[in-house]
C-alpha positions as CSV (number, residue, x, y, z in Angstrom):
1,X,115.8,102.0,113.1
2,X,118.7,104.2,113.6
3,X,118.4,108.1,113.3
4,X,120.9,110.3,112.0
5,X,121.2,114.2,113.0
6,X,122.6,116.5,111.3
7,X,121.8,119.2,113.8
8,X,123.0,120.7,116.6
9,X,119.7,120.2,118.8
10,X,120.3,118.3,122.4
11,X,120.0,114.6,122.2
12,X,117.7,112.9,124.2
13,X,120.8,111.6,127.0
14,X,122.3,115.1,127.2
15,X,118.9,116.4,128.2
16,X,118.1,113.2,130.8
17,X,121.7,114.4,132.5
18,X,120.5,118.0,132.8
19,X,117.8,116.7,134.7
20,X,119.1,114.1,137.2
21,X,121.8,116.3,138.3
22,X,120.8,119.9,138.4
23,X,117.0,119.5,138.5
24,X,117.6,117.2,141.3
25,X,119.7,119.5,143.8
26,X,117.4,122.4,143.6
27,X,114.4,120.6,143.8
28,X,115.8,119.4,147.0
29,X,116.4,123.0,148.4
30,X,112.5,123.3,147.9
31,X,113.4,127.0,146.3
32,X,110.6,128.6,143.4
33,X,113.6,130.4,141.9
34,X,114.8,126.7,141.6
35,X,111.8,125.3,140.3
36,X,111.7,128.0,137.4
37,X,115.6,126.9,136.6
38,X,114.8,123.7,136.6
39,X,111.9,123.8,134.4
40,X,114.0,126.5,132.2
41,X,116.5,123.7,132.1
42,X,113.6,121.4,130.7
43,X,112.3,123.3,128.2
44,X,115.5,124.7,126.6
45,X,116.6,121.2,124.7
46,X,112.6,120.7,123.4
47,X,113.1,124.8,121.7
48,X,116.7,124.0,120.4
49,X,115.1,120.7,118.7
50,X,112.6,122.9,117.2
51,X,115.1,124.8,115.3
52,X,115.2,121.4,113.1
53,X,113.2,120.5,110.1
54,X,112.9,116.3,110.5
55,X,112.8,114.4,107.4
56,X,112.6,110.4,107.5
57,X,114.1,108.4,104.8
58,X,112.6,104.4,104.9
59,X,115.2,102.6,103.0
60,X,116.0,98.7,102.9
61,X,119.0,98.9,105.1
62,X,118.9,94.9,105.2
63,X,118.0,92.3,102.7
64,X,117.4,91.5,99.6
65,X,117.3,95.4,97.9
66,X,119.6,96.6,100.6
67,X,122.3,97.1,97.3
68,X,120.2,99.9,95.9
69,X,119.1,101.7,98.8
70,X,123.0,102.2,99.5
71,X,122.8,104.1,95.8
72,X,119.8,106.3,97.0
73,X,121.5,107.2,100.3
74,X,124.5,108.7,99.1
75,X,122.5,111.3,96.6
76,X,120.1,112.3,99.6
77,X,122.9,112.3,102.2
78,X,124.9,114.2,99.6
79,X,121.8,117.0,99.3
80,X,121.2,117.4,102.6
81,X,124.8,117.9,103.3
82,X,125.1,120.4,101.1
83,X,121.7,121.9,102.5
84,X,122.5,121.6,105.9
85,X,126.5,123.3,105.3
86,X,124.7,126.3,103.2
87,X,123.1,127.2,106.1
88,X,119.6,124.5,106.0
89,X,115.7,125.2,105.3
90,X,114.5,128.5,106.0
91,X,117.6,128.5,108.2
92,X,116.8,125.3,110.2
93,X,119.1,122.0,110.1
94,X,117.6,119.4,108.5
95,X,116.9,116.1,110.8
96,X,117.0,112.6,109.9
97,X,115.5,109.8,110.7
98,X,115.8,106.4,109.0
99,X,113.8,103.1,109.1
100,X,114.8,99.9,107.4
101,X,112.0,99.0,105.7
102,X,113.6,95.6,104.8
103,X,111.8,93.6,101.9
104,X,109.1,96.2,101.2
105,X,106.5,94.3,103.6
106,X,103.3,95.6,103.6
107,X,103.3,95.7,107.2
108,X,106.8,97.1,107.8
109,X,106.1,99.7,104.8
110,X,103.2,100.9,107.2
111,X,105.3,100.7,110.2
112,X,107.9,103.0,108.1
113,X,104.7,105.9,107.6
114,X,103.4,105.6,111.3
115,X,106.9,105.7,112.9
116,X,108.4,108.9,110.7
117,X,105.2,110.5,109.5
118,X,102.9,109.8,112.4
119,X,105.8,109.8,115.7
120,X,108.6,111.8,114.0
121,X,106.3,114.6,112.3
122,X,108.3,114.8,109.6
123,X,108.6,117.5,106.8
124,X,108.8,115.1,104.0
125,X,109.7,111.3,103.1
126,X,112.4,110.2,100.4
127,X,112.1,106.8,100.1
128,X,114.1,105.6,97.0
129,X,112.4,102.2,95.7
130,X,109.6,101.6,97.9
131,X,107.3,98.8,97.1
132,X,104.6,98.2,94.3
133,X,101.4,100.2,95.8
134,X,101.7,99.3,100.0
135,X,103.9,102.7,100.0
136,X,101.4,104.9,98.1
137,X,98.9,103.8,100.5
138,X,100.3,104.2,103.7
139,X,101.9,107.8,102.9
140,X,99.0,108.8,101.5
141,X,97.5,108.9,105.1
142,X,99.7,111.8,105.3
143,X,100.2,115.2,103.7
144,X,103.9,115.3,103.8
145,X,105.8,115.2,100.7
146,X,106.3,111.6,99.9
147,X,109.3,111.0,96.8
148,X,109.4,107.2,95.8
149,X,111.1,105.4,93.0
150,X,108.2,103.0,93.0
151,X,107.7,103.1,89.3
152,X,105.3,100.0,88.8
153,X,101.9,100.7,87.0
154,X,100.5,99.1,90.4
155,X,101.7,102.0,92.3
156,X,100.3,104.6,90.0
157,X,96.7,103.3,89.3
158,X,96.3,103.3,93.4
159,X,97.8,107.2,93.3
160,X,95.0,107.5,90.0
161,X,92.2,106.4,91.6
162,X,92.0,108.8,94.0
163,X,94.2,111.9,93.2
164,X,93.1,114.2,95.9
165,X,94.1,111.4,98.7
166,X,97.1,111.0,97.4
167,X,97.7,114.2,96.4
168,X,101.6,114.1,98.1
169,X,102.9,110.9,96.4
170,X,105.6,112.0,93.8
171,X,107.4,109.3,91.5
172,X,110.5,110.1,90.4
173,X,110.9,107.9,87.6
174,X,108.5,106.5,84.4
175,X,106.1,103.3,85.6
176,X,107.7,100.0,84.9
177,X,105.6,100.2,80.8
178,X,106.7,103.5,80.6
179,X,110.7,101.9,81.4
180,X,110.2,98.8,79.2
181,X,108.9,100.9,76.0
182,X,112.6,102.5,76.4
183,X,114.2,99.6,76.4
184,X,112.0,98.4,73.4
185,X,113.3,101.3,71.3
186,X,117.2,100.9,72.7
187,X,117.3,97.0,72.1
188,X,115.7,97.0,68.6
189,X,117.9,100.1,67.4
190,X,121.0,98.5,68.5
191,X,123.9,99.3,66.0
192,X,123.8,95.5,65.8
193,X,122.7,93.1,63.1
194,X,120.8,90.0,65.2
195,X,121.4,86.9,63.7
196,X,117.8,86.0,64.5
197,X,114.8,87.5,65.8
198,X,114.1,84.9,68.8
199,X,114.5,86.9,72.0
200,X,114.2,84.9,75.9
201,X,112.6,87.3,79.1
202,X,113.3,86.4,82.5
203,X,111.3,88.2,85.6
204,X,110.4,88.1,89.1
205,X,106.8,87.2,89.9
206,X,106.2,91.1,91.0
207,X,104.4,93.5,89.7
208,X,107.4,95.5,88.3
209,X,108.8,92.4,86.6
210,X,105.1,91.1,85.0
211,X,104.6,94.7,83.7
212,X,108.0,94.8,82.1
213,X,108.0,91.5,80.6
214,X,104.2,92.4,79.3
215,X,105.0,95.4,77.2
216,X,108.9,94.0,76.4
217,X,106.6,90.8,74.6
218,X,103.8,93.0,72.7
219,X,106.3,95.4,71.4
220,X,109.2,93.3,70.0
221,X,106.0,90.5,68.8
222,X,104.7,93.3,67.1
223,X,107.9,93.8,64.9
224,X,108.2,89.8,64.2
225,X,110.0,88.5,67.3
226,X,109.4,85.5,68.6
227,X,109.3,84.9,72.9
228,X,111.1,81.7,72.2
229,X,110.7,81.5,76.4
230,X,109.6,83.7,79.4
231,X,110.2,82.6,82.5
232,X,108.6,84.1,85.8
233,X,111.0,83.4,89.0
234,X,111.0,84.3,92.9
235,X,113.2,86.8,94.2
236,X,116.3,84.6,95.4
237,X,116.5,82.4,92.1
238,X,120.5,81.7,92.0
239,X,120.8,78.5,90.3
240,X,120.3,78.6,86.5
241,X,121.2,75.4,85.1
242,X,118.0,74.5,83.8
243,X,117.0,77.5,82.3
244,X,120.5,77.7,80.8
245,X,120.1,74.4,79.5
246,X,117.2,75.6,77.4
247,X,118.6,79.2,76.3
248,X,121.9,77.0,74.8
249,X,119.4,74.4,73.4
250,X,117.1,77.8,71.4
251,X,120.2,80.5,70.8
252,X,118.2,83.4,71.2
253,X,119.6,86.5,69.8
254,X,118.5,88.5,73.0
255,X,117.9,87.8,76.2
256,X,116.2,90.2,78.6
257,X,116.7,89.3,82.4
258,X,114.2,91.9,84.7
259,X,115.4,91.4,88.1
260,X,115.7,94.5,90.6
261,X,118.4,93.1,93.0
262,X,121.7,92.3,92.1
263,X,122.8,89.1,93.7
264,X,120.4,86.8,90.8
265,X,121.7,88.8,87.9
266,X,125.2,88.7,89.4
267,X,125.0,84.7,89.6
268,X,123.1,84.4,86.1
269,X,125.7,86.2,83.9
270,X,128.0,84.1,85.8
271,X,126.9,81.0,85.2
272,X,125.6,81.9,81.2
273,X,129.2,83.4,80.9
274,X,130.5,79.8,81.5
275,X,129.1,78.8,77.9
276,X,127.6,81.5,76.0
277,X,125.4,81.8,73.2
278,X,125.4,84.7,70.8
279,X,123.0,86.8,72.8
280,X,123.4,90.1,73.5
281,X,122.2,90.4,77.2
282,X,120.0,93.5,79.0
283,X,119.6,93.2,82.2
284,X,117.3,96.0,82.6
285,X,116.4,97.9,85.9
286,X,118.9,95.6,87.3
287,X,121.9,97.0,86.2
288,X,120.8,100.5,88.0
289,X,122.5,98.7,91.2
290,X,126.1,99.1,91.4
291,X,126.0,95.5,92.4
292,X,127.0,94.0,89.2
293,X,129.7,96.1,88.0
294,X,131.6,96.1,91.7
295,X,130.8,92.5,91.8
296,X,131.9,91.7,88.2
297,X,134.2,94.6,86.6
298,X,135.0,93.8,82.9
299,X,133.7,90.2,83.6
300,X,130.4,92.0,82.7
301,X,131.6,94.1,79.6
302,X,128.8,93.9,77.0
303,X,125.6,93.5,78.9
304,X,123.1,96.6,78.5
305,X,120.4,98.1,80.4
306,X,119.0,101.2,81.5
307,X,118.4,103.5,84.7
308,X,115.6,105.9,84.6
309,X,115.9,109.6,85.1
310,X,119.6,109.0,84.9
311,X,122.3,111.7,84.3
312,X,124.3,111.0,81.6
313,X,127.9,110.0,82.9
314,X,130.9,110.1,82.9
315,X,130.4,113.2,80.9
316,X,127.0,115.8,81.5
317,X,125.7,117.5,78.9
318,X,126.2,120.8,80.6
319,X,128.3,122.6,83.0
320,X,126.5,122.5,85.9
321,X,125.8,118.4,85.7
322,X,129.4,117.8,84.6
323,X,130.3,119.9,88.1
324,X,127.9,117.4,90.5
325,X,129.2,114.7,88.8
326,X,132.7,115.5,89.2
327,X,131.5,116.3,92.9
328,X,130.1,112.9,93.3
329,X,132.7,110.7,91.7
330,X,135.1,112.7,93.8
331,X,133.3,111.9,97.2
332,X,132.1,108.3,96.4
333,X,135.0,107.4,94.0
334,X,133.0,105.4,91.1
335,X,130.5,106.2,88.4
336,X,126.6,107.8,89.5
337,X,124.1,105.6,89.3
338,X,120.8,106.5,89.2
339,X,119.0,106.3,92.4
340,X,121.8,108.7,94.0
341,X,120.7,111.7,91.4
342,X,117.0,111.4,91.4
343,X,117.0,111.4,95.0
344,X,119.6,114.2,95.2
345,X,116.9,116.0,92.9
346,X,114.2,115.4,95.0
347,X,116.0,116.4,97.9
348,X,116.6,119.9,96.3
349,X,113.2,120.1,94.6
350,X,111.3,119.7,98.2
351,X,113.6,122.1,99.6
352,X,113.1,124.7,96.9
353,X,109.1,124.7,97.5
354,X,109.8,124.6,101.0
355,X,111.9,128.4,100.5
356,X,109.4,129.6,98.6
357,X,106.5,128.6,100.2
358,X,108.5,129.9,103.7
359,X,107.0,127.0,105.6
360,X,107.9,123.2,105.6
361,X,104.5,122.3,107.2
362,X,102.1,124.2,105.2
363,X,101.9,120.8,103.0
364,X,98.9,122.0,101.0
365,X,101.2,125.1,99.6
366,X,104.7,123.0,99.6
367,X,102.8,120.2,97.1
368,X,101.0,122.9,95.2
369,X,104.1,124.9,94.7
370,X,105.8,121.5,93.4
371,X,103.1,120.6,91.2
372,X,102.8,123.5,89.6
373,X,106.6,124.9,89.6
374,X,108.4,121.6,89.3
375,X,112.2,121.7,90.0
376,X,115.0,123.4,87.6
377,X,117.9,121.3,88.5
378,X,120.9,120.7,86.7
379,X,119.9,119.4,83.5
380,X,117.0,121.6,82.8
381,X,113.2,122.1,84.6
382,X,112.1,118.7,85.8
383,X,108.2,118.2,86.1
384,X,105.9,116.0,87.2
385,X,102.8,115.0,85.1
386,X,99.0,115.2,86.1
387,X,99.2,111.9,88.5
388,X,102.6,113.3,89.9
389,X,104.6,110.8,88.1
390,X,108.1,111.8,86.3
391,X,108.1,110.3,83.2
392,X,111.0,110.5,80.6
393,X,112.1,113.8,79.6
394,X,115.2,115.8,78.2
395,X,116.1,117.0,81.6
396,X,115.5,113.7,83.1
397,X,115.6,111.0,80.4
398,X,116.2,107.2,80.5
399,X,119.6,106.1,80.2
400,X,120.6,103.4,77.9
401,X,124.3,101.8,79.2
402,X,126.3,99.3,78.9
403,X,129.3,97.6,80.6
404,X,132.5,98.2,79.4
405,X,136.3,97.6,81.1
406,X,134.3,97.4,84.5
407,X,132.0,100.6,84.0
408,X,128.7,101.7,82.8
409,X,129.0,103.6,79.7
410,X,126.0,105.9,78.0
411,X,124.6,104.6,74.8
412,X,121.3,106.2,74.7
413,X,120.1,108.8,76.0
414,X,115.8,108.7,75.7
415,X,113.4,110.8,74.7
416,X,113.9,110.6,71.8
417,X,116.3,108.5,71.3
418,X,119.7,109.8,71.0
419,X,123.2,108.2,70.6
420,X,125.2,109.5,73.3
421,X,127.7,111.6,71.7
422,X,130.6,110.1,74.5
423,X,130.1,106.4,73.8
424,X,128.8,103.6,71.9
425,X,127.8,100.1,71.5
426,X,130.3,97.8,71.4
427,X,129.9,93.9,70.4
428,X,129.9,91.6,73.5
429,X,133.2,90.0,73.3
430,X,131.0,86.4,74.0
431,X,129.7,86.8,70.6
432,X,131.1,84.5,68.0
């Protein structure tokens, strides 16, 4: 656990020296005048630390989803920056603490709650990808703000079934049916003629990846594809060759691969790069990571996918997103991916409510105010529906990309479904 201030409160050692030395020496003199110094001395560090607003931000600093959480820091590090320079929250510094909450444990997901919500008191949790469910129930023990990018159907059937517990829990992207009916619409309206209509899904045995690979199979079944193969593997899956094998030996003309970490689609666009078939390849959630493009650069050009609630880059469709992204791309020197701007949004939509509510605590009036006010950020008002989830919308639609020279380039923009007016599909170079 590591914390990082942004303040200008005492730490902890500075207020331990006050004590040892000064404290000390007068207490020795036996003076009340002393006594009253020394306790001055005390108190003075506690009322500067007050003058912060604390917010805790659980993110998988280690293991397996440790790529992503890097893309969620830099948009919440980058709003609270900007928050803390413009003069803070109701003119308080924002605090923050941070927890590694590794793998998405159950356990370590409740750890995460106890330790920031329960120890640290604070004024609201961003959490970027947080599990499938654990992290709706162990914030929901709380009333702070809690913003997640859980986005499985697990997640919100737990914040359904009881809506005035989990009254604080707000998802910042569709549920994982919500994503896949997207990428349904995308992959069958490619400007693309598919030599066949056999298509091969591979997922992780989690919820996000059995909900995907669910809806992708009804929907394209229901327009005369056939699942030629689906294949359900474990988190950590790196060596392909049998499941290659079989892809070479069917020659699907798509190929859907729903993993959420980088390294396994990293090493299976390797190894199906080695001897192609004429497939045009999605990797899904997956490519919202930067892990495949910095790991691959033009090696990867061709394969699509998607990131929810993403802004449309390299160019915004407005002046105000065109400026953050120039902002961003100048800080962080590549392309946005999509955890850093929802998370930058929620950032700025919790702080909003906060100003207009004029107190970060009052949580019954900061949730209200967002659930019934939303957030006007930089592509238009951005709201949450009835069970607090953000599904799909102009001002925060799902993104349609794909690889090409090294970067993710816009294709679609969704809903509806648009071409974007700065790119478009290009044939994978693998294709014959």
């Amino acid at each position: 656990m590591n914390k990082f201030s942004y303040s200008s409160a005492s730490s902890e050692e500075d207020f331990t020296n006050i004590f040892q030395g000064e404290g000390r020496n007068h207490m020795r003199k036996i003076s009340l005048l002393a006594l009253i110094l020394a306790i001055g001395l005390i108190i003075a560090p506690v009322s500067m630390a007050a003058d912060t607003i604390p917010v805790g931000i659980p993110l998988p600093m280690t293991g397996w989803a440790a790529g992503s959480a890097a893309d969620y820091w830099k948009g919440i590090k980058m709003a609270i920056d900007e928050l803390n320079e413009s003069g803070g929250v109701l003119g308080k510094q924002l605090e923050v603490f941070r927890f590694d909450s590794k793998g998405f444990e159950a356990e370590i997901v409740m750890q995460a709650a106890d330790y920031l919500c329960g120890q640290k008191k604070v004024a609201a949790v961003f959490a970027g990808w947080a599990g499938w469910g654990q992290d709706v129930q162990a914030y929901g023990k709380y009333d702070a703000p809690f913003f997640a990018d859980d986005g499985s159907a697990a997640a919100v059937e737990i914040m359904k079934s009881d809506p005035v517990k989990y009254y604080n829990i707000y998802q910042m992207t569709p549920d994982g049916p919500g994503q896949a009916i997207s990428m349904f619409r995308a992959l069958s309206n490619l400007p693309y003629e598919y030599p066949n209509k056999k298509m091969v899904i591979i997922n992780t045995d989690d919820s996000w990846g059995l909900e995907v690979m669910e809806t992708l199979k009804t929907n394209f079944e229901k327009i005369g594809w056939k699942i030629a193969k689906q294949e359900t593997v474990p988190y950590g899956t790196n060596e392909w060759g049998v499941i290659l094998s079989q892809i070479r030996r069917i020659k699907p003309a798509l190929i859907h691969f729903e993993i959420a970490s980088g390294q396994e689609n990293i090493t299976f666009l390797q190894q199906f790069l080695k001897n192609p078939t004429d497939s045009i390849v999605s990797i899904g959630w997956g490519i919202t990571p930067r892990e495949v493009v910095e790991a691959m650069g033009s090696q990867a050009d061709g394969v699509v996918g998607e990131m929810p609630a993403g802004l449309p880059a390299p160019k915004a469709p407005n002046a105000a997103g065109q400026a953050w992204v120039d902002k961003f791309v100048g800080l962080y020197k590549h392309q946005i991916p999509a955890g850093a701007w929802i998370f930058y949004t929620a950032v700025k939509a919790w702080a909003n409510a906060v100003e207009q509510v004029g107190d970060a605590y009052d949580f019954k009036a900061v949730n209200a105010y967002l659930q019934k006010n939303g957030y006007e950020g930089h592509q238009g008002l951005m709201k949450w529906d009835e069970d607090n989830v953000m599904r799909a919308q102009p001002s925060s639609p799902v993104v349609h990309y794909q690889v090409q020279k090294g970067e993710l380039v816009p294709i679609f923009t969704d809903p509806p479904l648009t071409p974007y007016p700065h790119g478009k599909f290009v044939k994978p170079s693998w294709i014959k």
